[in-house]
N, C-alpha and C positions, 0 to 999 in steps of 0.2 A: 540146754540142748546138747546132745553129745552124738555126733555123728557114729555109725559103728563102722571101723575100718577093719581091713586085712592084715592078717599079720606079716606081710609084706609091705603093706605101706605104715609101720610104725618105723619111727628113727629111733635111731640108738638112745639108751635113757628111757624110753615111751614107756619098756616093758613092765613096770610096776603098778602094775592096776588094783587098785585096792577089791579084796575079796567080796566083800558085799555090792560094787558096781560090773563087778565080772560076771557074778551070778545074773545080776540082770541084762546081763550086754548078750549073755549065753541065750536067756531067755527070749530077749528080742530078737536074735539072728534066729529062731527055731520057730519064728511067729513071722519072718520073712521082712523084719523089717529094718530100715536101713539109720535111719536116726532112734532115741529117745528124749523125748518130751517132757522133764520134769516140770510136775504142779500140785504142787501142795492141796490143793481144792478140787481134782479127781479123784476118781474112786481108789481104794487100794487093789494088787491082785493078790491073791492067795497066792503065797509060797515066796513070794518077792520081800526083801526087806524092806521096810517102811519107818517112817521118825516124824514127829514133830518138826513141824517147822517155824 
């Protein structure tokens, strides 16, 4: 689970977020939500990066 924070509340060092979990942190802040829930055994969303698990 990864909560989505402010970029006021990162501490120094935070600011490296790998490109492929950005995109989806972008995607859930614009869908109004405040955590992500990764699980391998939901559905996928289009446009989101996805992998095997």
């Amino acid at each position: 689970m990864v909560r989505l924070r402010t970029r006021r509340e990162l501490r120094p060092g935070e600011n490296a977020i790998p490109a492929d979990l950005f995109d989806v942190m972008t995607w859930a802040r614009r869908q109004g939500c405040e955590y992500i829930l990764f699980d391998c055994n939901a559905d996928q969303v289009d446009g989101l990066p996805a992998y095997d698990w």
